[in-house]
C-alpha positions, 0 to 999 in steps of 0.5 A, a space after each residue: 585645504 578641505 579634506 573631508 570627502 564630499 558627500 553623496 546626494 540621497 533622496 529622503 522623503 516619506 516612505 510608502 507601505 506597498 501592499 504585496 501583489 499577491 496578497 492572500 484574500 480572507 479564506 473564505 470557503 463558503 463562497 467558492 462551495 456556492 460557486 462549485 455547487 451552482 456549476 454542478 446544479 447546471 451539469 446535472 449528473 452528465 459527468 463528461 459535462 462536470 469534468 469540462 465544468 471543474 477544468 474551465 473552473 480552474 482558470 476562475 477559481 482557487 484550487 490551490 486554497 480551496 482543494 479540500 472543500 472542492 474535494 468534499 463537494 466532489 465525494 460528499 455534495 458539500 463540506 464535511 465537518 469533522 466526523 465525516 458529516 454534512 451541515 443542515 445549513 450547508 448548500 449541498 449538489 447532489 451531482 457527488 459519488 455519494 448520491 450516485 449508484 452503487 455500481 462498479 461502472 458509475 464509480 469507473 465514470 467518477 474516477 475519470 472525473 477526478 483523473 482529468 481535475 487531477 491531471 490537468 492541475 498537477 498541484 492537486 495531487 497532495 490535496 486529494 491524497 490527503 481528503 482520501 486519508 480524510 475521508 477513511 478516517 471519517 469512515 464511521 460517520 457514512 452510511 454503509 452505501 457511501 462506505 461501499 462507493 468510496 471504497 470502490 473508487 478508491 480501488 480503481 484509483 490505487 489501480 491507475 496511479 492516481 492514489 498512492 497504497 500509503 493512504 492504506 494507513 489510515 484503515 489502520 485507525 484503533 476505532 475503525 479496526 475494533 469495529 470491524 469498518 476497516 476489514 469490510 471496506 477493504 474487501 470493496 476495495 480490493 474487489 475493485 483494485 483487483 478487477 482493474 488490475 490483477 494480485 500481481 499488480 496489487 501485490 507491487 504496490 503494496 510492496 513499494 509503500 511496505 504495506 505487503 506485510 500489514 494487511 492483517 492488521 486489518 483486525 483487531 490484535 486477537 484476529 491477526 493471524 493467517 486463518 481468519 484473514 484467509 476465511 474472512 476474505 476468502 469468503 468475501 470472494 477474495 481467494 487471491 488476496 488470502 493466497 497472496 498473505 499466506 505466501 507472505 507470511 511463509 516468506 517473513 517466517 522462512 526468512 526470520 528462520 534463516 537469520 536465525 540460524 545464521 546469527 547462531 552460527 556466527 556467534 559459534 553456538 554448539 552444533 548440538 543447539 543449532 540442530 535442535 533449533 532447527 527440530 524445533 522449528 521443524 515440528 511448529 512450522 513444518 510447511 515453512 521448513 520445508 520451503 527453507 530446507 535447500 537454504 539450511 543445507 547450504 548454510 550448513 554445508 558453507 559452515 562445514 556442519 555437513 559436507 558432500 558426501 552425506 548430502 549426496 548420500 542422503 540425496 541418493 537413498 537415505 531420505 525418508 518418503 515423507 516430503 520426498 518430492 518436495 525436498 529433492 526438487 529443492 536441492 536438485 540443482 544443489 547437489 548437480 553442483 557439488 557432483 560437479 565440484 566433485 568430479 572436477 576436484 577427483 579430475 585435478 588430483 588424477 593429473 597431478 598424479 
């Protein structure tokens, strides 16, 4: 008897290399700038007509693979080559950001251009994030008026949510800094995110991209402090950004004096250096002691440095003229609280009685 199991039948023969459907073509970006281009030189500087031209585009063309030359022809007129430069050989429109006016209107007529390519193919999003990072960092290699224009585009887009503030980080290049390019074109770009938006709005964005605190390394290290960026933008025109970096840096300075003191009194230094720290500060940064004095009492008074009654004592008379309104305001509704406590404490020992 045969016990060997039968074998199953196989197909055998000669295997086929299949080439994949979707096989990527050579790159080739030349010819998808000539078709973009020759689109444009047919628009001519209508651009409701460009912007229809760019979304029937997409249907044709690759956009996924060739945003950043798209992108260069949009801003520039053809591809840049490193450094922010156009190649003599290279085909160029002159329907781009760069050859039209230097006005705040003309630029609000290119940002719609971009905010309906952009909305219309989600997947460009990243592509024009990153040749606006591009392009800042190429700063050096346009001229003063192409500066001024995409620095005003980019202003309304940070202002509609077509830019993230993160590309602000590339104004922070060593070279752009030093040479002053990056504290200039940030005064075009904030006039024209603050017209669209206000400093409130301006104010949020940054914060959300930690951006709300760095703005003065917009100059070189031996420029950074409160009084040249507020006399650099406040001339420029700018007097809400200056105010909104001063708050800024008395808020980061206010904080960085409560955290002090509260990691001295934890690690149970004497009460003598605790208040000589808090002279100390008061005499180099007065206007931000006073803007944290209420906070200090409190933490004094929880660490049983000070108790009521020499706070209300003082609160009643024994404060000085100097910056009397500004501190009793700040403890006003302190003190109400510890009358209360008070009067409530009295009120249960007299029942106890």
């Amino acid at each position: 008897m045969n016990n060997q199991k039968p074998q199953k039948p196989t197909l055998s023969g000669q295997r086929f290399k299949t080439r994949k459907r979707d096989e990527k073509e050579r790159f080739d970006p030349t010819q998808f700038q000539d078709c973009i281009i020759q689109g444009l030189s047919e628009t001519g500087t209508d651009l409701e007509a460009v912007a229809k031209f760019l979304d029937a585009s997409g249907a044709k063309l690759d956009y996924r693979r060739y945003a950043e030359t798209l992108f260069d022809i949009l801003v520039a007129g053809g591809m840049l080559a490193p450094g922010g430069t156009l190649a003599d050989d290279m085909t160029r429109t002159n329907v781009c950001v760069f050859a039209a006016q230097e006005d705040l209107e003309t630029m609000q007529a290119f940002a719609q251009v971009f905010n309906k390519l952009i909305r219309r193919y989600k997947y460009l999003e990243k592509g024009f994030e990153d040749e606006v990072k591009k392009l800042l960092l190429f700063l050096k290699g346009f001229s003063e008026s192409e500066r001024n224009k995409l620095a005003m585009l980019t202003g309304i887009l940070l202002a509609n949510g077509t830019l993230n503030a993160s590309i602000l980080n590339s104004l922070y290049n060593e070279n752009l800094v030093k040479e002053g390019v990056s504290a200039a074109f940030a005064v075009k770009l904030f006039k024209s995110w603050i017209n669209e938006k206000d400093i409130n709005a301006v104010a949020v964005s940054l914060r959300k991209v930690n951006m709300d605190n760095r703005l003065m390394e917009l100059f070189p290290a031996n420029k950074q402090s409160v009084e040249h960026f507020s006399k650099y933008f406040t001339e420029a025109g700018l007097k809400e950004l200056s105010e909104y970096v001063r708050n800024q840096q008395t808020i980061g300075a206010r904080k960085e004096l409560q955290k002090e003191l509260q990691e001295q009194m934890s690690r149970g230094d004497p009460f003598k250096d605790i208040i000589l720290y808090v002279k100390e500060e008061m005499k180099k940064n007065n206007i931000h002691f006073m803007k944290a004095f209420q906070k200090i009492v409190v933490l004094f008074y929880k660490a049983e440095v000070l108790s009521e009654e020499p706070i209300l004592k003082w609160y009643k008379d024994a404060h000085l003229a100097k910056g009397k309104r500004v501190f009793l305001e700040q403890m006003k509704k302190f003190v109400e609280w510890l009358k209360n406590a008070e009067e409530e404490s009295e009120s249960e020992a007299e029942e106890g009685d």
